[in-house]
Structures are given as C-alpha cells and as structure tokens.
C-alpha distance (Angstrom), angle and dihedral (degrees) to the residues before:
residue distance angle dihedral
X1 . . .
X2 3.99 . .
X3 3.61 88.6 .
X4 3.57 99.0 46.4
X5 4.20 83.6 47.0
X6 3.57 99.5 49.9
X7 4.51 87.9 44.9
X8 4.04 80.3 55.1
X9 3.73 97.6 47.0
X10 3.49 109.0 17.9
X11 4.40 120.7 -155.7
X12 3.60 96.2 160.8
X13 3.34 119.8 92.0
X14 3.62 93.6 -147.5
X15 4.28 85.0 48.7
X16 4.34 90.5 58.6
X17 4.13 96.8 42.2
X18 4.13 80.3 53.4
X19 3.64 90.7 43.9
X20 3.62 93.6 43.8
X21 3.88 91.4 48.9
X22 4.20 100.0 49.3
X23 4.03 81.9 46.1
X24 3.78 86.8 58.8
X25 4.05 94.4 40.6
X26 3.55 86.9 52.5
X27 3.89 97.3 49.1
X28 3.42 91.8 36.8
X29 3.74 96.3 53.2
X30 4.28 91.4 40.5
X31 3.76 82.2 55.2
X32 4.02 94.1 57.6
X33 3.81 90.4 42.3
X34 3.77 87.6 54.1
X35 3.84 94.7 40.2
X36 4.15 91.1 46.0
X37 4.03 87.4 48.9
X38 3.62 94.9 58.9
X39 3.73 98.0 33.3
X40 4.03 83.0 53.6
X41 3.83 91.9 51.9
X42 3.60 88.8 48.3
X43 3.82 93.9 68.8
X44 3.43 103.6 29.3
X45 3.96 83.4 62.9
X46 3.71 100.1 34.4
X47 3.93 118.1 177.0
X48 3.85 114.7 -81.3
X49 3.38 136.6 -129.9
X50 3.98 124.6 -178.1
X51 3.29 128.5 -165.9
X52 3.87 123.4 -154.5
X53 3.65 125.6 -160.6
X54 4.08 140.0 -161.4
X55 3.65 95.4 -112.0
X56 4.13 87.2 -174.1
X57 3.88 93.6 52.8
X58 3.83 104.2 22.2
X59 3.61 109.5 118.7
X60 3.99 124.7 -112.9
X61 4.02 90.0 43.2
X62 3.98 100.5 -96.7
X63 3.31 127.3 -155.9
X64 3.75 127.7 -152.5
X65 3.93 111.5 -122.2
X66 3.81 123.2 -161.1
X67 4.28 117.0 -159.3
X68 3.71 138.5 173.8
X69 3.55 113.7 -127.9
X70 4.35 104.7 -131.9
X71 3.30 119.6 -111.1
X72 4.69 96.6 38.3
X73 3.38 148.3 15.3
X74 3.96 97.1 -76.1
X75 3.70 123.4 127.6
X76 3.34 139.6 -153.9
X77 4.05 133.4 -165.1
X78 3.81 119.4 -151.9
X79 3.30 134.1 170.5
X80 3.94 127.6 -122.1
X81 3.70 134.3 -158.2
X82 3.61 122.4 -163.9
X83 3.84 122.8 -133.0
X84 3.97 124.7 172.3
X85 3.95 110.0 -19.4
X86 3.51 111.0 -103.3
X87 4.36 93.3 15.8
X88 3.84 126.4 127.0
X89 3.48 116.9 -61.0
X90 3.91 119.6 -141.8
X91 3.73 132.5 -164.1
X92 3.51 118.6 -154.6
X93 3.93 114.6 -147.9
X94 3.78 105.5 -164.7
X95 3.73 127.0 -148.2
X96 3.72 140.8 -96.9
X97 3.72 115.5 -64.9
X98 3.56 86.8 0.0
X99 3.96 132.2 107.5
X100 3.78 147.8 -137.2
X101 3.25 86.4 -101.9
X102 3.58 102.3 61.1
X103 3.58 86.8 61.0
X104 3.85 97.9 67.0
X105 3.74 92.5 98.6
X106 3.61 93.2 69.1
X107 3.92 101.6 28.6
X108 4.10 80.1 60.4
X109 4.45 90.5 50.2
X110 3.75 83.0 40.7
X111 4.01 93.2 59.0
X112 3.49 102.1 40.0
X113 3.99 86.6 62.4
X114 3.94 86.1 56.4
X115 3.68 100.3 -104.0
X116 3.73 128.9 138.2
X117 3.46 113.6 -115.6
X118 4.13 137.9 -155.8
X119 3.92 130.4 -166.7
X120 3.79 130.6 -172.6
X121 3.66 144.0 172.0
X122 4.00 112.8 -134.9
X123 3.96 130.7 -139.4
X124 3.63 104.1 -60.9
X125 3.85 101.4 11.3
X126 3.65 136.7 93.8
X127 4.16 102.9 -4.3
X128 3.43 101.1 -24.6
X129 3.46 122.0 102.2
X130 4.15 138.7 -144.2
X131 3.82 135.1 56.2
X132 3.55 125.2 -36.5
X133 4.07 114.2 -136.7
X134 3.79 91.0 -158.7
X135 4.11 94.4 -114.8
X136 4.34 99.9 -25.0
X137 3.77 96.3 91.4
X138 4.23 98.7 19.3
X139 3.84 84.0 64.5
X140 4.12 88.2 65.6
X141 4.26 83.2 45.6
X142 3.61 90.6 62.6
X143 3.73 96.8 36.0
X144 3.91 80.7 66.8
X145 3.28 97.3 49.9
X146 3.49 98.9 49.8
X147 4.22 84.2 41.6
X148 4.48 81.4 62.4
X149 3.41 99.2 41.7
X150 3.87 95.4 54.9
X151 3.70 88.8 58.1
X152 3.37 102.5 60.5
X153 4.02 111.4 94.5
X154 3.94 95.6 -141.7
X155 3.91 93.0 53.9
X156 3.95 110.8 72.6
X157 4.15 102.5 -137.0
X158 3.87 97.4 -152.9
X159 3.82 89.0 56.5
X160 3.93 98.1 64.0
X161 4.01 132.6 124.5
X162 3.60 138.5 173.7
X163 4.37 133.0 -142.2
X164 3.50 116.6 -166.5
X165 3.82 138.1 171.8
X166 3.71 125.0 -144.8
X167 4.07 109.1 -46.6
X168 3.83 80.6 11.1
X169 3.98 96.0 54.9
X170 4.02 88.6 46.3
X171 3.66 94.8 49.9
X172 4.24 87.7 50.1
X173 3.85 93.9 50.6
X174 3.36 92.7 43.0
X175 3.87 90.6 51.3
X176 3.62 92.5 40.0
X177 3.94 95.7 50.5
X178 3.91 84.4 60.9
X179 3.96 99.2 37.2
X180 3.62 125.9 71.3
X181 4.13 98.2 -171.5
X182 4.27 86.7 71.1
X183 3.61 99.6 91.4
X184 4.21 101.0 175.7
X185 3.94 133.2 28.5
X186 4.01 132.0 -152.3
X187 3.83 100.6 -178.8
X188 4.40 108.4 178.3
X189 3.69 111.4 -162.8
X190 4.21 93.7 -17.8
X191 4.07 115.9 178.3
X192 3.88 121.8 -150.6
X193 3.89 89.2 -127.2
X194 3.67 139.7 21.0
X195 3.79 97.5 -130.2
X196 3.89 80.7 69.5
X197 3.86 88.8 65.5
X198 3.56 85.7 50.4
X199 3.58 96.2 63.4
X200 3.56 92.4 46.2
X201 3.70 89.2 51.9
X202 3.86 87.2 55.7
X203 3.47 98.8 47.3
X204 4.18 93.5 48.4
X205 3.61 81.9 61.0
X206 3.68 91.2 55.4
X207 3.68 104.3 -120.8
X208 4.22 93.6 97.1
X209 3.92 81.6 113.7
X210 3.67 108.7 54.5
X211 3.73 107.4 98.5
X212 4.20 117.7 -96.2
X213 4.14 87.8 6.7
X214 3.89 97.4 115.7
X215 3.76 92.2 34.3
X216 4.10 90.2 48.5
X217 3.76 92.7 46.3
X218 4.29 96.8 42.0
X219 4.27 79.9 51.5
X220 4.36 94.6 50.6
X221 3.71 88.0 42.1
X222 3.96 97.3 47.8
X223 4.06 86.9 45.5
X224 3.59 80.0 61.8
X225 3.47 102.4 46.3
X226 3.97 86.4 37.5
X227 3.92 91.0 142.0
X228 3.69 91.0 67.8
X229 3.69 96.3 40.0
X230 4.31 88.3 107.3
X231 3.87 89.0 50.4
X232 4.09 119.8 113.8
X233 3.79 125.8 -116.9
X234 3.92 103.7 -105.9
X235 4.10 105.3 -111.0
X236 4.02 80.6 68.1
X237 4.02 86.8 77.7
X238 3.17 103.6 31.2
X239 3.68 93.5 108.4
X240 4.38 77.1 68.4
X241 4.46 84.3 77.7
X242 3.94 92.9 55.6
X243 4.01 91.1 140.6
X244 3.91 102.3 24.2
X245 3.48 122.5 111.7
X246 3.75 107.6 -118.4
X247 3.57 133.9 176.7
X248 3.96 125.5 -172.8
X249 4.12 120.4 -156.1
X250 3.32 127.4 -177.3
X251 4.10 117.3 -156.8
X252 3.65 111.4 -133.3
X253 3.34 79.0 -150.6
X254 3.65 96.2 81.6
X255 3.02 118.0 31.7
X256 4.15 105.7 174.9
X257 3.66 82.2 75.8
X258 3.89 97.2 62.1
X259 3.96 82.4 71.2
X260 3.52 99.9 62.8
C-alpha cells in the first residue's frame, strides 16, 4: 500500500523522475500509435487516378470485360484487346498507386506481337473504390480475371501469363503459386510479403526512422488484414512454379524494394 501511495503522490525525488519518465513512455508511445494509424490509412487509400478511354476509336479494338471477384459480390471492369486467335493471353497487374491506364504503353507493344491482352484497376485504384490490402485481397482480383478469360472460346486457357509491378507483381505470384492455368511470370520489383510495402510506405513519408514507427504501422495494418495473419511469405512456395517461365526485375527506380 506504501508503494502504491508514494506512485500516487510522489515525495521522492527518485519517485517524480520515474513518474515523469512512464508519463513520457506513455505519450510517446500513444503518439506513434496515432502517427502509425494515419500513416496506415494513408496507403491503404492512396490517391486515385482514372483513366478513361474511347472504346469506339481506341486503337487495338478493346473490349470492355466485366468479372466477379471470388469470394463476394464485387466487380471489376477491364478492358481486353485481342491479338492472334488462339495466342497467349497476358494479364497485366499494375502497380501501387498506379492505374490500368498507365499500362497502355505496354498492352499496345504486347498486341502488336499478337498476344491477347487484359487490363484492370485494383481495390482502391483507378475508379474503384475501398481499401487496398497491398497484394492479400488483389490476389482474389486476378483470380477472377483469369476465372473470365478462360471462358472465352477464342482465348486458349492453358496458354495464360501474368506481369505485374510492385503490389501488382505480389498479387500475380501469389495467384500464380495457387493456379495451375498461369503458365509464365514477369514479376518487377515483387516483395515476399505485404507488410514489407508497408514499411516502405512509412519510410516514403519520412518517418521510417523514428523509433517503433515501422513496427507500429506493420502491427495496425496486419490487425486489418487479420484474416491473413496465418498465411506464408511467398518464397516458401515457390517450389509450386517448377516449370513456369518466370522472370524477376528489379526497377532501379526504387530502390527500398531491392531490400525486401
């Protein structure tokens, strides 16, 4: 009872400086809980951009694709251009903050070689709307995808790959580990886990220094992504795309992902 007395109302000296310096822990460590909330909510809803095309004039005749993403009631709309009848097919998984649009470029050097090509926005980018989880959920986006393409009778389904960038090249190995029908990999800058994108997140914003920041930030983000909290980084099944085509790139461009 003295002890809890005298940590009530200090009179020590020693009592106050021990006071004074769990008052300051506690702040201190409320402050990076704060800070790591906001910084998390920050790139789970990172800006937009959309991109709208002609459909009627575009070149490379789109066509504008509609696909349930497994597992709900979402829906996506993509937009395919037909190569060669019966060619590869190849799904291009843009990047964080980016857009389908973005990806244009290549879908057009894609077609001109005669292959079949798919664009979509993710969760959080372009028009769509909600929370991105950095790879988790985007996986079960281009699961879908792949699920529409290998309906259509002019596409051949055992002929399909996937190029991704970032939280685009995660969400393809992920989907690819699991799916036998992708037959060839282009992964640019790809991390083994999306709490790894987190940290870079943190750090862009400058705050990758301050003590318990990344840590504080990885924990909000994998409370919110508690469902795949049990899930393996992705080098553990690699060993599942013995006989597919994969090549790794690493932008020079961006560097903080050469360390995960």
């Amino acid at each position: 009872m003295q002890i809890l007395y005298e940590l009530r109302y200090p009179s020590r000296l020693s009592t106050k400086i021990l006071m004074a310096l769990l008052a300051l822990v506690f702040f201190a460590v409320l402050a990076t809980t704060a800070i790591a909330g906001f910084l998390v909510y920050r790139i789970v809803k990172p800006q937009r951009s959309s991109t709208e095309i002609n459909m009627a004039s575009f070149p490379g005749r789109p066509e504008v694709l509609e696909f349930v993403v497994p597992g709900g009631a979402e829906k996506r709309e993509g937009w395919f251009f037909p190569g060669l009848r019966g060619a590869a097919t190849i799904i291009l998984c843009h990047g964080y903050e980016s857009s389908r649009g973005e990806l244009l470029t290549l879908e057009s050097a894609l077609q001109d070689h005669q292959y079949n090509v798919f664009i979509f926005d993710f969760a959080a980018h372009g028009a769509n709307g909600g929370i991105s989880t950095l790879g988790y959920h985007e996986a079960d986006e281009v699961r879908g995808a792949v699920d529409l393409l290998a309906t259509r009778p002019d596409l051949d389904p055992t002929r399909m790959g996937l190029w991704g960038y970032n939280m685009g090249a995660y969400a393809a190995l992920r989907e690819a580990e699991n799916d036998k029908r992708i037959r060839a990999l282009v992964l640019d800058s790809v991390y083994d886990e999306p709490k790894q994108m987190v940290k870079v997140g943190v750090e862009r914003n400058g705050l990758g220094g301050f003590p318990l920041m990344v840590r504080a930030a990885e924990f909000t983000f994998g409370y919110l992504n508690h469902a795949h909290r049990d899930d393996t980084p992705l080098s553990k099944k690699l060993i599942t795309l013995a006989g597919v085509p994969t090549l790794y790139i690493q932008a020079t461009d961006d560097p903080e992902l050469a360390e995960t």
